[in-house]
C-alpha positions as CSV (number, residue, x, y, z in Angstrom):
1,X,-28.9,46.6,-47.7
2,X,-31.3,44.0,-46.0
3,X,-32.0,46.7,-43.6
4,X,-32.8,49.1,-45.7
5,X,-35.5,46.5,-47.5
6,X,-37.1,45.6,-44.2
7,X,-37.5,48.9,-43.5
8,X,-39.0,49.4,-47.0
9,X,-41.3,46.2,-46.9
10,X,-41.9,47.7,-43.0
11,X,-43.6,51.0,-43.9
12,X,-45.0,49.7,-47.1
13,X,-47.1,47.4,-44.4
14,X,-47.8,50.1,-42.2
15,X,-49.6,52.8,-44.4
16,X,-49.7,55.3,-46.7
17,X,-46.7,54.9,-49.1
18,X,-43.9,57.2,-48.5
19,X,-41.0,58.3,-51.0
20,X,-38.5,55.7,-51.6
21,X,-35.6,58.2,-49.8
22,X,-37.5,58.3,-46.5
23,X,-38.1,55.0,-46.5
24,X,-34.7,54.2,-46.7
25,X,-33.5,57.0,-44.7
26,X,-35.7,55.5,-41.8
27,X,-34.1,53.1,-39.3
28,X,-35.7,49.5,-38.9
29,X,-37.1,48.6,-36.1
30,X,-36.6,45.4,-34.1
31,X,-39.8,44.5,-35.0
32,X,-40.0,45.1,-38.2
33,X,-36.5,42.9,-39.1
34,X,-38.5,40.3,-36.6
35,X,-41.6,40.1,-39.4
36,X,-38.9,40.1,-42.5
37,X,-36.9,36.8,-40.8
38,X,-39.8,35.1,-40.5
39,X,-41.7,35.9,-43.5
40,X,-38.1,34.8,-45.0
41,X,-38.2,31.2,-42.9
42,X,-41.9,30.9,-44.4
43,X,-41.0,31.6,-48.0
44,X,-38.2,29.4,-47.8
45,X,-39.8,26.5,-46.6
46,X,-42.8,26.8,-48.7
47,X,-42.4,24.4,-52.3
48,X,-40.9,26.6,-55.2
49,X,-43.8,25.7,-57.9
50,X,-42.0,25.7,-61.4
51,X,-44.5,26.5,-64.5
52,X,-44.6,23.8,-67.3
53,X,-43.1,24.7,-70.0
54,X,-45.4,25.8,-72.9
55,X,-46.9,22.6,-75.4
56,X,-44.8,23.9,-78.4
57,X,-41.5,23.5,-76.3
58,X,-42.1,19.9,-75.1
59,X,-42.7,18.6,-78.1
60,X,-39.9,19.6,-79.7
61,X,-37.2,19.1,-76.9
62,X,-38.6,14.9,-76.9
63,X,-39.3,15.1,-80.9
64,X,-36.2,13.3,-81.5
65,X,-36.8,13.5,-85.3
66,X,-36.9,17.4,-85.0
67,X,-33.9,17.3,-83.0
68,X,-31.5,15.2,-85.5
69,X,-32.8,17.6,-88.3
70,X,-31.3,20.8,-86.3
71,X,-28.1,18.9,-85.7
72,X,-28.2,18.2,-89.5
73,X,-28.8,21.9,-90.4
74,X,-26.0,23.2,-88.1
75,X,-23.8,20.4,-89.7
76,X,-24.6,22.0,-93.2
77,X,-24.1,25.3,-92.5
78,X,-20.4,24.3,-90.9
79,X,-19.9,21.9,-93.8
80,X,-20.9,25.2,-96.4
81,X,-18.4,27.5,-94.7
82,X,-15.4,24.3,-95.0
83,X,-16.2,24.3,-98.6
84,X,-17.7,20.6,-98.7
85,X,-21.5,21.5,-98.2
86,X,-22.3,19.7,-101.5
87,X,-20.8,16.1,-100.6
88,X,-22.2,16.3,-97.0
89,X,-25.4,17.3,-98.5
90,X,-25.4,13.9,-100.9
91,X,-23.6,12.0,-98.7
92,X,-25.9,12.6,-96.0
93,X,-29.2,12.2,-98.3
94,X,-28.2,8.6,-98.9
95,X,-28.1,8.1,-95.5
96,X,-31.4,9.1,-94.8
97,X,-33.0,6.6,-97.5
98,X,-31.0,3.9,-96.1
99,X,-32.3,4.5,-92.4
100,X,-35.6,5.6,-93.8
101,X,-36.0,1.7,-95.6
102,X,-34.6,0.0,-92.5
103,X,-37.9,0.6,-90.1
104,X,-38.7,-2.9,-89.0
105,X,-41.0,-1.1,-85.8
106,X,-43.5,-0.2,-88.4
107,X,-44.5,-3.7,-89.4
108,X,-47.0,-5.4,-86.8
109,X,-46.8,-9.0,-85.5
110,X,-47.9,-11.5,-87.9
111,X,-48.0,-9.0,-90.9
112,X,-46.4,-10.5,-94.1
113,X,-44.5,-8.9,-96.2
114,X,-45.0,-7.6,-99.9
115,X,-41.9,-9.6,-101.0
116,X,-42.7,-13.6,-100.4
117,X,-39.1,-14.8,-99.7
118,X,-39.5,-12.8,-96.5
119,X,-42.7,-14.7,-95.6
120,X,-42.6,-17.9,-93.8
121,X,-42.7,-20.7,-96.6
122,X,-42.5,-17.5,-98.7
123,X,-46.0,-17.5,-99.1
124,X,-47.2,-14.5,-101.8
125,X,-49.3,-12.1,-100.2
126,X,-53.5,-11.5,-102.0
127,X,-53.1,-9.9,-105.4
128,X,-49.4,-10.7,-106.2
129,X,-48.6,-11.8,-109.3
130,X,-47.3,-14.7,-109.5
131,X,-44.7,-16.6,-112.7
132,X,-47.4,-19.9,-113.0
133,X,-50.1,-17.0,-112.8
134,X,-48.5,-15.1,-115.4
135,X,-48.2,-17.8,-118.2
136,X,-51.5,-18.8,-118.0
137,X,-52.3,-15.3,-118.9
138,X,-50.2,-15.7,-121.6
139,X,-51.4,-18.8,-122.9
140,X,-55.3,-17.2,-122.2
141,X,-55.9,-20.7,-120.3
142,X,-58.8,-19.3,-117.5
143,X,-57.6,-19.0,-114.1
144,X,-57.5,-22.7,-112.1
145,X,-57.2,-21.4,-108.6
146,X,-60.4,-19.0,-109.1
């Protein structure tokens, strides 16, 4: 078979093409399989240069969001056909709010946060309103602190 190729690749190189039977038909010459080894040494020494991927296709493959909704999808649809899409459905949507509230990377360094007893010396955050702030209101006593 490799024969048969050099011979093809041999009078391809040589001149005007000839039908693919006669090519075959031919015998190879010594020099010809001489070129074919070492145009085969070359190739395989040269680097093997692998395209990227396209943009689309990386960002979903490291989109690890993406990937745990697909996951989820495929766990539907085998939960539908078992006759318990429903609870893994509700099930499964409570456990999404309880990871979605529990994102501590959001908050920065030194941010406070909107409820003071999670504030060093639970100190109330600009335009909270607080109980003594409240009864003055009630009372219509003006604002002390202002």
């Amino acid at each position: 078979m490799e024969q048969r190729l050099a011979a093809f690749r041999a009078a391809r190189r040589a001149g005007p093409a000839k039908p693919l039977g006669e090519a075959a038909a031919a015998p190879a010459t010594e020099q010809a399989q001489a070129e074919e080894t070492k145009l085969r040494r070359e190739s395989a020494e040269a680097p093997t240069i692998a395209s990227p991927p396209p943009w689309w296709a990386h960002y979903f493959l490291i989109n690890v969001t993406f990937l745990k909704f697909l996951l989820w999808l495929v766990l539907l649809g085998l939960f539908v056909e078992l006759e318990f899409g429903l609870p893994y459905f509700v099930l499964s949507m409570f456990y999404w709010i309880y990871v979605g509230t529990r994102s501590p990377s959001e908050r920065k360094n030194g941010e406070r946060s909107a409820y003071s007893v999670f504030n060093p010396g639970c100190e109330a955050i600009q335009g909270t309103l607080t109980a003594e702030q409240f009864e003055r209101e009630l009372q219509y006593r003006p604002l002390a602190d202002r």
